[in-house]
C-alpha positions, -999 to +999 in steps of 0.1 A: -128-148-124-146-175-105-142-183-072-157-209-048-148-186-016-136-199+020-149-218+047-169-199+068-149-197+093-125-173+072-150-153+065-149-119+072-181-096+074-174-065+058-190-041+029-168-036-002-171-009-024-160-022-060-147+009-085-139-005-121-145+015-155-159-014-171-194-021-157-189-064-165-147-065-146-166-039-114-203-070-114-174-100-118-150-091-086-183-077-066-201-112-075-169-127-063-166-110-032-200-118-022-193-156-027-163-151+001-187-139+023-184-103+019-213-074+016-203-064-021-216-029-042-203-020-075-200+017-092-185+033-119-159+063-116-184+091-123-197+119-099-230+107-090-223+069-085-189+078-068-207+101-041-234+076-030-205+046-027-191+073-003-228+076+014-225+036+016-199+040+038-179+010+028-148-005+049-127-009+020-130+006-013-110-016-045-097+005-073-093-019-103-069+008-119-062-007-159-101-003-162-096+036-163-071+063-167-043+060-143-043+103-136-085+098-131-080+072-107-053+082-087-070+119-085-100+090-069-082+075-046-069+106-031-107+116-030-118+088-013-090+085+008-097+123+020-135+111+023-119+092+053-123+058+036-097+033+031-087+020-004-066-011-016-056-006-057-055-036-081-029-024-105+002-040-127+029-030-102+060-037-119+066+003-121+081+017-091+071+053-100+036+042-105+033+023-070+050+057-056+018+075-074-006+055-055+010+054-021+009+091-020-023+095-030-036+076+004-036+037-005-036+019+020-027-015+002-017-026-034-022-059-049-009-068-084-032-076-110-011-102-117-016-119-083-047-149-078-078-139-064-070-154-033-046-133-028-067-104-031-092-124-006-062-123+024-054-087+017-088-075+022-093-099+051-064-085+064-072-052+062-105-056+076-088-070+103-070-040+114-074-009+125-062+019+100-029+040+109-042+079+103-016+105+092-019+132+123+007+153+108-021+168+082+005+178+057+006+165+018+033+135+007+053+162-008+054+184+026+061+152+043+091+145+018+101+180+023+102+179+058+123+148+063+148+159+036+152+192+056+153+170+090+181+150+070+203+180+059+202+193+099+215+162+112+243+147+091+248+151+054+254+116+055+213+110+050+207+129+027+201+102-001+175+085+021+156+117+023+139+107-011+127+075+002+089+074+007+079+066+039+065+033+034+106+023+016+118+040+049+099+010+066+107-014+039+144-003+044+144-007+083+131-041+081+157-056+052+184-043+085+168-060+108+172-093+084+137-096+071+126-110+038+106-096+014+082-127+026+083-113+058+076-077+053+048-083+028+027-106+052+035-082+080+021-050+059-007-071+046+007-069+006+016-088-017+052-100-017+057-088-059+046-052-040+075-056-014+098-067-044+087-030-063+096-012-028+125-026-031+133-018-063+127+017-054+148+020-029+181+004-044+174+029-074+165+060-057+199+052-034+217+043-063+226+005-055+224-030-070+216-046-037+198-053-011+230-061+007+245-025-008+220-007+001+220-021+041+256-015+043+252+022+030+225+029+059+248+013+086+278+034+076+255+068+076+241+053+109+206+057+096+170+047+114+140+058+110+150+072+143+161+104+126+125+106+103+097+123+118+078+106+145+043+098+119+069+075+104+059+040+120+090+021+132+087-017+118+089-041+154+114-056+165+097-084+184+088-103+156+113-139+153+133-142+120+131-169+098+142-179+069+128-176+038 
């Protein structure tokens, strides 16, 4: 896709490690990143070319998942995130269970392929922006799920439906009771809003409501926080101002 790229004082100096299955989609997004000002390298998922784009040392890697197999690539991003590298996925995210796949296996940020370019351009901005949260507990997602359903059943019985929540719809579900929008929360977590919208979705299906409304009033009446979830779980602030949306 073309793009003419910021002014320079948006610019962001950073090196981008491109990963795309299809050697002309991986040259086109690199070539565009390098006209927003970015340091830009493209590699096919294969051993060789995926171990020296690890060597590069990049400070984002970009997954553009429909140009490979969706098992290949997540297996990837969990490789690269456990190379210590952080990774943003271009994907269609209108499956919940999908996004779920990704966010377990380490990403740090989703954009829908869907969305325009510039779009993509403020995400990785964004992320270059900020320093990465690490994971100290050093368990997997599904020891982490384990261990906050089993924190759940101590406490009340009353939370036991939110103990399927990821962490990230934890977050999500936090900020929606503090009055947030999905506007809010997606410029705050530095995704795309139509990723917000897909947390969402998760969350009113996995606790089995039509609402966001619903599913706020179910938390307040079990009296849930993200108080009661393990302390890796970061706690969305309350400082910011609401507005509407």
């Amino acid at each position: 896709m073309a793009a003419q790229g910021p002014p320079e004082s948006a610019r962001i100096p950073g090196r981008i490690l491109v990963v795309a299955g299809s050697n002309l989609l991986g040259e086109a997004l690199a070539s565009a990143l390098e006209s927003y000002g970015f340091t830009s390298r493209h590699v096919v998922p294969q051993g060789p070319e995926i171990e020296s784009g690890i060597e590069w040392q990049p400070n984002l890697v970009l997954i553009d998942a429909l140009s490979f197999d969706f098992t290949s690539g997540t297996e990837l991003a969990g490789r690269l995130c456990g190379a210590g590298l952080r990774v943003c996925v271009i994907d269609a995210l209108g499956d919940s269970d999908r996004f779920n796949v990704w966010t377990s296996a380490g990403a740090s940020a989703l954009i829908d392929s869907s969305e325009r370019f510039d779009e993509l351009f403020l995400t990785v901005s964004r992320l270059l922006r900020t320093t990465p949260m690490r994971d100290r507990s050093g368990l997997s997602s599904e020891e982490r799920a384990l261990a906050r359903s089993a924190e759940a059943r101590r406490q009340d019985p009353r939370l036991q439906p939110f103990a399927v929540l990821t962490e990230r719809e934890q977050t999500v579900l936090a900020e929606l009771m503090e009055g947030r929008c999905a506007e809010e929360i997606a410029r705050a977590a530095f995704v795309s809003i139509s990723t917000v919208r897909s947390q969402i979705k998760a969350i009113l299906q996995k606790l089995g409501v039509n609402s966001q409304l619903a599913a706020v009033a179910l938390a307040r009446r079990a009296d849930w926080s993200l108080d009661w979830a393990p302390r890796y779980s970061a706690k969305p602030s309350t400082s910011r101002p609401k507005r509407a949306c």
